[in-house]
Backbone as a printed PyTorch tensor [residue, N CA C, xyz], in Angstrom:
tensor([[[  7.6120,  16.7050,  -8.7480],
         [  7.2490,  18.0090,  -9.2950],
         [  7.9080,  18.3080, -10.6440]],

        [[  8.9010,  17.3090, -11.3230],
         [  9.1190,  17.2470, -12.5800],
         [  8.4500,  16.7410, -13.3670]],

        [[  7.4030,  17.4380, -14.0360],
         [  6.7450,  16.6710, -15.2860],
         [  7.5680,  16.0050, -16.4430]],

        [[  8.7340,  16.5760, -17.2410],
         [  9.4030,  16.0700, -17.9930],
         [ 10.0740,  14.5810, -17.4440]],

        [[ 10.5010,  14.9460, -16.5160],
         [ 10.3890,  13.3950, -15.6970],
         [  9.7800,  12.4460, -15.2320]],

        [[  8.7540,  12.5430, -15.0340],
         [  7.7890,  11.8530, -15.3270],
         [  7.1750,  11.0110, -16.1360]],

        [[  7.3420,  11.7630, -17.4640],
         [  6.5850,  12.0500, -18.5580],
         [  8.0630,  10.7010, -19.3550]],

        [[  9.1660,  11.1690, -18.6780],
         [ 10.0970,   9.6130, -19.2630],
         [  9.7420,   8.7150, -18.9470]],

        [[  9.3450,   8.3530, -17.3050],
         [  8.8040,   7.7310, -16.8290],
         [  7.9910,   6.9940, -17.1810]],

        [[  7.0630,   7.4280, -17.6100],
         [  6.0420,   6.8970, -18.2930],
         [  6.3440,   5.9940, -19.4590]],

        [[  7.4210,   6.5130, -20.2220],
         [  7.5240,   6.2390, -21.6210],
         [  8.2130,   4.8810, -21.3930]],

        [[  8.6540,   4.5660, -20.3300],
         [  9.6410,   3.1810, -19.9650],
         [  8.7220,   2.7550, -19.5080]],

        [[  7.4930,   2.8060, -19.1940],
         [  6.6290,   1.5390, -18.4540],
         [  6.2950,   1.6610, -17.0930]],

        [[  6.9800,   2.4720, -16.0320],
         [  7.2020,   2.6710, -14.6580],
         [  5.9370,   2.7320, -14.3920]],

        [[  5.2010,   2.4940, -12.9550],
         [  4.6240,   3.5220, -12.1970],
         [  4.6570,   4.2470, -11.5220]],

        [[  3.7770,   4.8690, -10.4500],
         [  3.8590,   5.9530,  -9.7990],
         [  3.5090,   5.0720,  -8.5320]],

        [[  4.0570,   6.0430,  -8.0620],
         [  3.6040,   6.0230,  -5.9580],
         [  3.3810,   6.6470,  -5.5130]],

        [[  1.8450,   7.6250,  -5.6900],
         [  1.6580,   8.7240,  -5.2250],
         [  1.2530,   8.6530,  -3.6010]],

        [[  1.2600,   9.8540,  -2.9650],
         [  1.4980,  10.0850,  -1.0240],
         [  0.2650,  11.1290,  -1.2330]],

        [[ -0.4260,  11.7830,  -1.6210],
         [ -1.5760,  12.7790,  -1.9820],
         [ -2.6290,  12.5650,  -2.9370]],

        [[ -3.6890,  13.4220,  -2.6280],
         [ -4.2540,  14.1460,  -3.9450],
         [ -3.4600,  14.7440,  -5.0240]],

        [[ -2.9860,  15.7370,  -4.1750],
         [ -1.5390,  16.4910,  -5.6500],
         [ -0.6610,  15.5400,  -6.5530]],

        [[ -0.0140,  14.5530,  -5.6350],
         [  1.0750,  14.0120,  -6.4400],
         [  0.2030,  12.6950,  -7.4510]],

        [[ -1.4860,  12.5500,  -6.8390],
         [ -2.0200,  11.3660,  -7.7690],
         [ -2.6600,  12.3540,  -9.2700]],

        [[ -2.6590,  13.7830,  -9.0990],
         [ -3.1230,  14.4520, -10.1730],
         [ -1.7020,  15.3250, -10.8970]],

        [[ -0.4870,  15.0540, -10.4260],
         [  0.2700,  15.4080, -11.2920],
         [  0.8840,  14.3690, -11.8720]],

        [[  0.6700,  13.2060, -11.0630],
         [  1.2280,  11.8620, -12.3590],
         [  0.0270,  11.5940, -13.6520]],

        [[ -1.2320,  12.1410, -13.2230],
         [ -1.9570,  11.3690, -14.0880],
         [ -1.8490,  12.5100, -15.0440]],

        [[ -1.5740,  14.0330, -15.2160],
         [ -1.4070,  14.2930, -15.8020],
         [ -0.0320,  14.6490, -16.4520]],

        [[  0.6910,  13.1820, -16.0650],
         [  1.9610,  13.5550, -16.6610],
         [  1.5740,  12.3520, -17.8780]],

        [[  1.1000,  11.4820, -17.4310],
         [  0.3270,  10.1820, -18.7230],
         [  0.1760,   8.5410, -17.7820]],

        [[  0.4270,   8.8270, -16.7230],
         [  0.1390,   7.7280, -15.7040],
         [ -1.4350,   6.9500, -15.8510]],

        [[ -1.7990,   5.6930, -15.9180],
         [ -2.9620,   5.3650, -16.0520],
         [ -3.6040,   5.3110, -14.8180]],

        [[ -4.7210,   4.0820, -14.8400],
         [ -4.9030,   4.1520, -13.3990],
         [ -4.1580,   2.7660, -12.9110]],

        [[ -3.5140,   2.1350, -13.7450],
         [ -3.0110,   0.5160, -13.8990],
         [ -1.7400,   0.6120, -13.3090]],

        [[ -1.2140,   1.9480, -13.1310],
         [  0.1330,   2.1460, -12.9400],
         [  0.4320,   3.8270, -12.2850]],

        [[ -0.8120,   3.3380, -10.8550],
         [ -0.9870,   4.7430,  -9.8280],
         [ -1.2400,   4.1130,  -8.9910]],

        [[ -0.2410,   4.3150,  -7.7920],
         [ -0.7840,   3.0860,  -6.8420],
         [ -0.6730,   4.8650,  -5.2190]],

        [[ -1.4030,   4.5680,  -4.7070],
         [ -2.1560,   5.4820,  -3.9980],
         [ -1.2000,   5.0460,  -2.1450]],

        [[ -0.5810,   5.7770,  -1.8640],
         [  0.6490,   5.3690,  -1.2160],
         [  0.2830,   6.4000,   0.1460]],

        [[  1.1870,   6.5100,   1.6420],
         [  0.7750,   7.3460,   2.6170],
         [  0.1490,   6.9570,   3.7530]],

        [[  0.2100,   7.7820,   4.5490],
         [ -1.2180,   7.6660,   6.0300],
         [ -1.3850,   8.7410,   6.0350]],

        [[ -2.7780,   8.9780,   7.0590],
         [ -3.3090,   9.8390,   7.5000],
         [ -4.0290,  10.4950,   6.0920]],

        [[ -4.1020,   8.5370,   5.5160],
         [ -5.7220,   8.9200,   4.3120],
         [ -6.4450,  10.3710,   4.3170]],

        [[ -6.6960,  10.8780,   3.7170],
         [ -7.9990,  12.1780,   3.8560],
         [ -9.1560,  11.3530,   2.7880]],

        [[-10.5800,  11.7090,   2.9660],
         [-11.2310,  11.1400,   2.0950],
         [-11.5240,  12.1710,   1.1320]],

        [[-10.8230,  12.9540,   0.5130],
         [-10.6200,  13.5520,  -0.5930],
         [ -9.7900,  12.9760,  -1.3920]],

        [[ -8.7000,  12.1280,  -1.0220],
         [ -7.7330,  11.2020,  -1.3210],
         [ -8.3930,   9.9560,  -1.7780]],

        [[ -9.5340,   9.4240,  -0.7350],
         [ -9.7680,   7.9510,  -1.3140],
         [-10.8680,   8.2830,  -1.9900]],

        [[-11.5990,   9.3280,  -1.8140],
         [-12.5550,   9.5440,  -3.1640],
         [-12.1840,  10.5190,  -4.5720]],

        [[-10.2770,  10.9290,  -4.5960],
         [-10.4790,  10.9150,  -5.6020],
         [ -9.8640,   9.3060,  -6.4530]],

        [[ -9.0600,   7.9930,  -5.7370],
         [ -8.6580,   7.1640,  -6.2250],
         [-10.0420,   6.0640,  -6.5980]],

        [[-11.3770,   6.8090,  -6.2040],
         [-12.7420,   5.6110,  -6.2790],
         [-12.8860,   6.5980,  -7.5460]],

        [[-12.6450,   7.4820,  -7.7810],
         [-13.3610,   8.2340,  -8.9130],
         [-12.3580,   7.9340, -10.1140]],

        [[-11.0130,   8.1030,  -9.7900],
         [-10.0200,   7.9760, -11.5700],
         [ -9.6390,   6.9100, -11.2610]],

        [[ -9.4930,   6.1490, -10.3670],
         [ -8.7680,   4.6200, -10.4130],
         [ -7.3880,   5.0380, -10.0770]],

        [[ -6.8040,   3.5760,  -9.1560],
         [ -5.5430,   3.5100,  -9.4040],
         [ -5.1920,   2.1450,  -9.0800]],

        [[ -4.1320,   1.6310,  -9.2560],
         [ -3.9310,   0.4150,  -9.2290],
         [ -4.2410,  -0.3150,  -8.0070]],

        [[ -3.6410,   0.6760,  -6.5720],
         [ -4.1810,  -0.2760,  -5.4650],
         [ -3.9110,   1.0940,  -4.6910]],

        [[ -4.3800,   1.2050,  -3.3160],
         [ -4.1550,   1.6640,  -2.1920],
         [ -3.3380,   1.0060,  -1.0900]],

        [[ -2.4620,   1.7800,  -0.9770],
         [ -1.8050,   1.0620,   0.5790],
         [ -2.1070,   1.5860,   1.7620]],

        [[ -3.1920,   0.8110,   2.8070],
         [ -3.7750,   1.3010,   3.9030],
         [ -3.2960,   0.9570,   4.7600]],

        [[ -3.4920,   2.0320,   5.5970],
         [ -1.7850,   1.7880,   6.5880],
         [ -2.4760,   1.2580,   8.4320]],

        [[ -3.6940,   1.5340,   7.9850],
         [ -4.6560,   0.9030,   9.2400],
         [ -5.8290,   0.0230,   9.1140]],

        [[ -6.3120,  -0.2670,   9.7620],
         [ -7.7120,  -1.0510,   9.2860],
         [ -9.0500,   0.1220,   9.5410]],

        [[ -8.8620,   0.8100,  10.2790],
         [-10.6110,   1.8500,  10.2200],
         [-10.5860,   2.1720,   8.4660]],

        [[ -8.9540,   2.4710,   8.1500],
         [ -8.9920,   3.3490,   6.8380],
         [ -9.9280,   2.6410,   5.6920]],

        [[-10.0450,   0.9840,   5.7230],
         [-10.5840,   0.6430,   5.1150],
         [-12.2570,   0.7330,   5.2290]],

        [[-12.6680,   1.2560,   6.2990],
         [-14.0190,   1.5990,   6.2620],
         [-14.0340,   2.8400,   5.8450]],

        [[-13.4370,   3.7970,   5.6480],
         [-13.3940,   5.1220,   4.1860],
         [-13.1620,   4.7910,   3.2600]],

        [[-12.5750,   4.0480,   3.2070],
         [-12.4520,   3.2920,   1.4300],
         [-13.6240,   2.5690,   1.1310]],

        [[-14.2190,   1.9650,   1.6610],
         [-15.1930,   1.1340,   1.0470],
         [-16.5700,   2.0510,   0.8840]],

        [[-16.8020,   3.1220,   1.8390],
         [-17.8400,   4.2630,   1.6630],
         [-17.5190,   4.6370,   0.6500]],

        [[-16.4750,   5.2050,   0.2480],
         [-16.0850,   6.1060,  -1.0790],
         [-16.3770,   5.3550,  -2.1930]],

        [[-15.8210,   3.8280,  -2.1430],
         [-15.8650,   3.1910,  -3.1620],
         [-17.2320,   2.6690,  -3.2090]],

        [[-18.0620,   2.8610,  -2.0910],
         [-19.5640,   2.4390,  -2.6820],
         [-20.0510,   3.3370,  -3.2920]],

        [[-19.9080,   4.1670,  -2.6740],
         [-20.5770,   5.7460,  -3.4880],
         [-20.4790,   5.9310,  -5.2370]],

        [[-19.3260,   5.4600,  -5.5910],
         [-19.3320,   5.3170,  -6.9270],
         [-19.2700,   3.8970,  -7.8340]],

        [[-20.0520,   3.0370,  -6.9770],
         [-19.8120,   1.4510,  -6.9300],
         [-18.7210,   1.0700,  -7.8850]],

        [[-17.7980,   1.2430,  -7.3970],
         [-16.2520,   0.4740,  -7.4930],
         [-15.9120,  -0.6200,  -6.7310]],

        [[-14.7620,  -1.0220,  -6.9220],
         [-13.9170,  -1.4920,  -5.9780],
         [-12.7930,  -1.1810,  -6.5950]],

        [[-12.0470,  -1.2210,  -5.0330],
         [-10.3900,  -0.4840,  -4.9020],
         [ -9.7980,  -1.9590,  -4.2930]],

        [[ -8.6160,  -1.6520,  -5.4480],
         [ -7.8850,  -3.0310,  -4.5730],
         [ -7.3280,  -2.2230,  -3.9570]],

        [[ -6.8400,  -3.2040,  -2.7530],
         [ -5.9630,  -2.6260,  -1.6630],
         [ -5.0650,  -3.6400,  -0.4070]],

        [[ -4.2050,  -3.3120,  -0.4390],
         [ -2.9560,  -3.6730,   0.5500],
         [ -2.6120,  -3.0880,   1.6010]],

        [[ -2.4260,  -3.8320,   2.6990],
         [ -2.7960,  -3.6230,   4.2810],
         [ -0.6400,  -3.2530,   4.3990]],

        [[ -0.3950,  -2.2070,   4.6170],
         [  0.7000,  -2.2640,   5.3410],
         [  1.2310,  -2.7150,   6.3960]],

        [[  1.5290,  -3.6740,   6.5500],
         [  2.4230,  -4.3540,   7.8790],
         [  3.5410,  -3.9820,   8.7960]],

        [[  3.1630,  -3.4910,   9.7720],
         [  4.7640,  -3.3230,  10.0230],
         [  5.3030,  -4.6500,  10.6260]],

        [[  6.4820,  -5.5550,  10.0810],
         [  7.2930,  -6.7250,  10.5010],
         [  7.7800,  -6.4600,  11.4390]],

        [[  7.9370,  -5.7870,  12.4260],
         [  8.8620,  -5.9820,  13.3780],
         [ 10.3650,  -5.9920,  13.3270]],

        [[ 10.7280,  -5.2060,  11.6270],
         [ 11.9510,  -5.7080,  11.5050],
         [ 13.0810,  -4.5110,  11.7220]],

        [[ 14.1200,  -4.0240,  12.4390],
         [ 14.9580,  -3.4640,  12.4170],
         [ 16.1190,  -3.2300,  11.3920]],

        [[ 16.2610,  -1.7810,  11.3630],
         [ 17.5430,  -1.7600,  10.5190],
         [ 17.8250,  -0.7850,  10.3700]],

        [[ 19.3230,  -1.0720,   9.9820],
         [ 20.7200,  -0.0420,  10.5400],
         [ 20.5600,   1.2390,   9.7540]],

        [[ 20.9350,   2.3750,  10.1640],
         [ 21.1900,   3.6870,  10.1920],
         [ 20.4220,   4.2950,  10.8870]],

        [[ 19.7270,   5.4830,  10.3530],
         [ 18.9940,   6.4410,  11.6730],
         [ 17.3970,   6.5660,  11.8350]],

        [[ 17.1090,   6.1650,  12.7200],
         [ 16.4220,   6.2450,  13.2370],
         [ 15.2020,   6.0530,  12.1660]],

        [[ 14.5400,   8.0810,  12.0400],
         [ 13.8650,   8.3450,  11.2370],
         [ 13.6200,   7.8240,   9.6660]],

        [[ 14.5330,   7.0370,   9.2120],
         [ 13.8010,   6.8150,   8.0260],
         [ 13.8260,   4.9450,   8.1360]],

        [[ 13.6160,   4.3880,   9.8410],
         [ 13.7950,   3.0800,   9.7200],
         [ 11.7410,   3.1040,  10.1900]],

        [[ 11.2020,   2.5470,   9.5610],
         [ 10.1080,   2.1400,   9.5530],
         [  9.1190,   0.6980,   9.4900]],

        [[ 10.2770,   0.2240,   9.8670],
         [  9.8680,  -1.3740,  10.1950],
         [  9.4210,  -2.0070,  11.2170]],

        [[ 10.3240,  -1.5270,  12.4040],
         [ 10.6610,  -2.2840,  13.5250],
         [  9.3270,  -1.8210,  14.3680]],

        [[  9.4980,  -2.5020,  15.6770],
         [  8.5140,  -2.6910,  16.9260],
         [  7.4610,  -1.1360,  16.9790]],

        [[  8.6790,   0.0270,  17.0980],
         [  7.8880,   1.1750,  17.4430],
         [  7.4190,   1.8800,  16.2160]],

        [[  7.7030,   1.5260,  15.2430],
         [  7.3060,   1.8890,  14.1490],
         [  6.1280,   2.9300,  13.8750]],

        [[  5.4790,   3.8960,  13.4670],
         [  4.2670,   4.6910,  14.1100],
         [  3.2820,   4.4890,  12.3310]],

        [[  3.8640,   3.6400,  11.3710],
         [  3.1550,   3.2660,  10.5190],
         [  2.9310,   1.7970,  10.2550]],

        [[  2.0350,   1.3320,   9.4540],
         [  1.2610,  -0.0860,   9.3520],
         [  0.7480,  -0.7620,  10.9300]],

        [[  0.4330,  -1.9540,  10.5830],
         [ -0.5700,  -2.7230,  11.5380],
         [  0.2200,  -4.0720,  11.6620]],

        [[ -0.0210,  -4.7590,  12.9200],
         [  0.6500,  -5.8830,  13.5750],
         [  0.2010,  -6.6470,  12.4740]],

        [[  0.8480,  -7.6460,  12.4790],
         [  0.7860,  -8.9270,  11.5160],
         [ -0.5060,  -9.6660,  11.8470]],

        [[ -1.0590, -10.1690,  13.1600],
         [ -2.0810, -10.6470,  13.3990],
         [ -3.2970,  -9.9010,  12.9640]],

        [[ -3.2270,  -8.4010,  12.9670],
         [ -3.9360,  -7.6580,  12.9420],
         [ -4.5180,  -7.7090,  11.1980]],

        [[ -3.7400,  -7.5410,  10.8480],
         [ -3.3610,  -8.1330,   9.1460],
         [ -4.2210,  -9.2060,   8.2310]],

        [[ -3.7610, -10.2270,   9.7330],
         [ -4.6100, -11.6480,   9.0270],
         [ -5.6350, -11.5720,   9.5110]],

        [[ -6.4820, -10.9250,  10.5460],
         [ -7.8860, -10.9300,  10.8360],
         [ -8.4360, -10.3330,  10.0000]],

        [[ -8.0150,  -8.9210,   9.3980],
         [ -8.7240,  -8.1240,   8.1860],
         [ -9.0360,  -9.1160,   6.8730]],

        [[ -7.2720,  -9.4710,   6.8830],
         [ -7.9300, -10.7730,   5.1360],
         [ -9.0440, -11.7410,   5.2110]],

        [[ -8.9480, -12.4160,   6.6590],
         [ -9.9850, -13.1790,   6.7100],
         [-11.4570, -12.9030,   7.0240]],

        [[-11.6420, -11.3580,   7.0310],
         [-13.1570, -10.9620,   7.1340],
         [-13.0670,  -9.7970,   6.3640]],

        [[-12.5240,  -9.8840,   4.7920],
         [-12.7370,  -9.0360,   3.8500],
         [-13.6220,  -9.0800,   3.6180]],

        [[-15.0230,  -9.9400,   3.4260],
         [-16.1400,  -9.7610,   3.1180],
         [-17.1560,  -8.6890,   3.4690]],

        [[-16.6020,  -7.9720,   5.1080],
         [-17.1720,  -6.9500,   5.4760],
         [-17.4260,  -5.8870,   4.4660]],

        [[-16.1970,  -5.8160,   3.7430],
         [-15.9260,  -4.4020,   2.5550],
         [-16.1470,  -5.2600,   1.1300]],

        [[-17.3090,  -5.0100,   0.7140],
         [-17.7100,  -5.4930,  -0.4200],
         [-17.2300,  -4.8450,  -1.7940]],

        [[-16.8290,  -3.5570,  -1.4840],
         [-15.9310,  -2.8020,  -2.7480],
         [-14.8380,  -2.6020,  -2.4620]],

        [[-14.3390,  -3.5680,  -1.8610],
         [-12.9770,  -3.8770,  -1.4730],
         [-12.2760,  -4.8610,  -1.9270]],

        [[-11.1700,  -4.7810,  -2.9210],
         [-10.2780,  -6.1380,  -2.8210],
         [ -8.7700,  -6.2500,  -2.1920]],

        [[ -9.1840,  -6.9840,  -1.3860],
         [ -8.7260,  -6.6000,   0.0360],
         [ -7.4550,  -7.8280,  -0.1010]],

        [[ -6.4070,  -8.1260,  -1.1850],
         [ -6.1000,  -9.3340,  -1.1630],
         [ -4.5740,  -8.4320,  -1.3610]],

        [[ -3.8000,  -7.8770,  -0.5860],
         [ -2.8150,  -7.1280,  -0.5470],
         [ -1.8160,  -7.2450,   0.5510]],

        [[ -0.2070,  -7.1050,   0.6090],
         [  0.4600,  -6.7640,   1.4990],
         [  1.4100,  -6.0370,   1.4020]],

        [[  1.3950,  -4.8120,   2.2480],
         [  2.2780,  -3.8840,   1.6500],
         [  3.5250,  -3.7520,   3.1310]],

        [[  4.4610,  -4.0240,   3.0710],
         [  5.4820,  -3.5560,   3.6750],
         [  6.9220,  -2.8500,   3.4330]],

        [[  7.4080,  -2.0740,   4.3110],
         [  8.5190,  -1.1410,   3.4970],
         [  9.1690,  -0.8120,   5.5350]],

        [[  9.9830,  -1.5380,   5.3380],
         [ 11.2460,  -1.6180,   6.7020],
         [ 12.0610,  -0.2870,   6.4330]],

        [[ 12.2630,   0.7000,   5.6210],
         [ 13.3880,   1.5360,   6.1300],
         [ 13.5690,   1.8510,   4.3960]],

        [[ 14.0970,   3.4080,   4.6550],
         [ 15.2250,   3.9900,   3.4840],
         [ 16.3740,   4.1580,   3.8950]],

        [[ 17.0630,   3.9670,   2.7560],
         [ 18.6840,   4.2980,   2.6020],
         [ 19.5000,   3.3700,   3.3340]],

        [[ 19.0760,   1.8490,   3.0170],
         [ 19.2400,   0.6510,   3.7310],
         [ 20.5600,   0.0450,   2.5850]],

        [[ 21.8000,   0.0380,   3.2260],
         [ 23.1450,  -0.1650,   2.5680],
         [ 23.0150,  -1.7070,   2.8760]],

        [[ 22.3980,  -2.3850,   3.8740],
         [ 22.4760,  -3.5370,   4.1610],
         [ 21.3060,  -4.8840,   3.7810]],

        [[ 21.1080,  -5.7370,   2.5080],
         [ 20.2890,  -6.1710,   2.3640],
         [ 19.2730,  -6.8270,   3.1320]],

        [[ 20.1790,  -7.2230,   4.3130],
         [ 19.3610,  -8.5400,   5.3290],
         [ 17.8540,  -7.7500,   6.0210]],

        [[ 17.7980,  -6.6100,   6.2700],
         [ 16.2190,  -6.3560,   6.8630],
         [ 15.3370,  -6.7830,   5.3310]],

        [[ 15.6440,  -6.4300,   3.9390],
         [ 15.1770,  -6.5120,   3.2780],
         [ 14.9010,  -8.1200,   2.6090]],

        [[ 15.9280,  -8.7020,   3.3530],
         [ 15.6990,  -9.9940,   2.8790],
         [ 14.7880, -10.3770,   3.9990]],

        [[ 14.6670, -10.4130,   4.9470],
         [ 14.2590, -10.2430,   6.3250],
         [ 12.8270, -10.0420,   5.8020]],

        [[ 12.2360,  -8.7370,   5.5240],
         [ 10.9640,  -8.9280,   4.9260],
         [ 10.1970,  -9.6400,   4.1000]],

        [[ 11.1970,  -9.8440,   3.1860],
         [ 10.4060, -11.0270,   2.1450],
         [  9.8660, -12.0620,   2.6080]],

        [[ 10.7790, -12.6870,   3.7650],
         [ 10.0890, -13.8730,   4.3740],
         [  9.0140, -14.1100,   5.4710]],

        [[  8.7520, -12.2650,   5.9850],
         [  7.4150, -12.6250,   6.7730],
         [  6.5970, -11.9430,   5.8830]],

        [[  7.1640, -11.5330,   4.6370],
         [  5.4540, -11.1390,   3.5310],
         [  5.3230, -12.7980,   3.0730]],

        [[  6.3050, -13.8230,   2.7890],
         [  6.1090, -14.9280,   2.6320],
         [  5.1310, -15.6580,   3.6010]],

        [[  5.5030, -15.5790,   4.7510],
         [  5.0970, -16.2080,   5.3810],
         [  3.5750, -15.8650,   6.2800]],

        [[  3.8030, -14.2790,   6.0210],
         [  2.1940, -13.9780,   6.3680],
         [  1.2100, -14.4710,   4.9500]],

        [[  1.6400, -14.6840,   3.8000],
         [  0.6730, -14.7690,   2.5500],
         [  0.3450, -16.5540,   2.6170]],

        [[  1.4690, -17.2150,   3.0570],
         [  0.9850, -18.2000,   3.3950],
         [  0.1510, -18.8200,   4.2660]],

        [[ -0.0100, -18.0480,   5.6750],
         [ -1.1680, -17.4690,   6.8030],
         [ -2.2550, -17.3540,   6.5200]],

        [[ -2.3290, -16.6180,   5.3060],
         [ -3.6070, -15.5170,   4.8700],
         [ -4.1100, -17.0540,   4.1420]],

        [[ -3.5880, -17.4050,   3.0930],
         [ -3.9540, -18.4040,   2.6370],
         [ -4.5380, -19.3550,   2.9220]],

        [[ -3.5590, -20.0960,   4.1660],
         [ -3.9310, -21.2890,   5.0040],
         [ -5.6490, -20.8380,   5.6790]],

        [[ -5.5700, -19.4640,   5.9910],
         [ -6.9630, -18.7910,   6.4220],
         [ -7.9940, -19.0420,   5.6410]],

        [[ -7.8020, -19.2010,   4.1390],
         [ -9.0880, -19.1330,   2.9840],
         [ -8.9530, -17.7860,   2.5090]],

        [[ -7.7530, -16.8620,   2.6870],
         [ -7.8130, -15.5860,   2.4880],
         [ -6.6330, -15.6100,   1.4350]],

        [[ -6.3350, -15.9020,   0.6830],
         [ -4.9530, -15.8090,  -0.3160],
         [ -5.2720, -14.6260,  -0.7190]],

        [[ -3.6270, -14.3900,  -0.7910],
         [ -3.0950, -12.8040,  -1.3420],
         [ -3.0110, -12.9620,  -2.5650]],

        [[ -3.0680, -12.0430,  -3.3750],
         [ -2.5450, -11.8520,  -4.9020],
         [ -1.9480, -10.8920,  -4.8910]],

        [[ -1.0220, -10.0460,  -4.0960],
         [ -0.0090,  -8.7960,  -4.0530],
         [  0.8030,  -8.7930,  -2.7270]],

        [[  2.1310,  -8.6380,  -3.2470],
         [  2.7850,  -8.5610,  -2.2420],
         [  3.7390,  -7.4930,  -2.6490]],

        [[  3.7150,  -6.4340,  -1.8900],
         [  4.9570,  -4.7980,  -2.4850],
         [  5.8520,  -4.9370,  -1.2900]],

        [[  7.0160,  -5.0070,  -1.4920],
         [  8.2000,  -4.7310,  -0.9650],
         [  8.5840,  -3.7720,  -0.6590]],

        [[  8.0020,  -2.1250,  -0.1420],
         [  8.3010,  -0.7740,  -0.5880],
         [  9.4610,  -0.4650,  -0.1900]],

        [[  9.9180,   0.6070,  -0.6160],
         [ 11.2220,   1.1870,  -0.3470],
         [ 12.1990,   0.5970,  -1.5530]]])
């Protein structure tokens, strides 16, 4: 909600990670492109994915697989395509509390890993879809590197999956 901050932001190269409609129309009018708005969150609204089919943004992170059948309506409607990255949850645990650990087993955001590689390998369903993404994010306010190292190697090792599938990734986000 700081535009002047932002607006530095910008001036260094950064992007954005917007969680809304609001926060994808106050970066873009802070000077955010669409190259460097990446469309972030659950519980998608399709006011959300039709306004990222209408101004662009760099990618979407979909945190389920139905979501991608609202994305690809939206994005037909204005024949686009939206790249986009499937959030995973790894299974991975880590230390402090509770609420801001979002990795592990019970996790109530992203999709099983298998679940993951069946979508890459029948991206063809979503034709305004580029569906060649992996987005995972284990936890905030993580003092301890190892969940984070911990992730790298099953986004490694799921992209090598996806691959071995005929499905190669070209994005892999580390969030958090």
């Amino acid at each position: 909600p700081l535009p002047a901050l932002l607006e530095t932001l910008v001036g260094v190269g950064l992007g954005a990670d917007a969680a809304s409609r609001g926060e994808l129309e106050l970066v873009t009018a802070a000077g955010f492109d669409a190259a460097h708005r990446v469309l972030n969150g659950n519980g998608r609204t399709s006011e959300e994915a039709d306004w990222a089919a209408q101004h662009g943004v760099h990618s979407v992170n979909a945190d389920h697989v139905a979501e991608l059948d609202l994305l690809e309506r939206v994005a037909a409607r204005y024949d686009r395509t939206l790249r986009v990255a499937l959030r995973v949850n790894p299974g991975i645990d880590t230390p402090g509390h509770r609420y801001v650990a979002t990795g592990d087993d019970e996790a109530k955001f992203g999709i099983a890993p298998a679940e993951a590689l069946e979508a890459w390998s029948s991206r063809a369903r979503w034709p305004h879809l580029h569906l060649d993404g992996l987005h995972i994010h284990v936890g905030s306010q993580l003092l301890d590197p190892e969940p984070l190292e911990d992730a790298a190697g099953v986004a490694i090792a799921l992209s090598e999956e996806s691959a071995r599938r005929g499905a190669p990734l070209g994005l892999v986000n580390l969030g958090g």
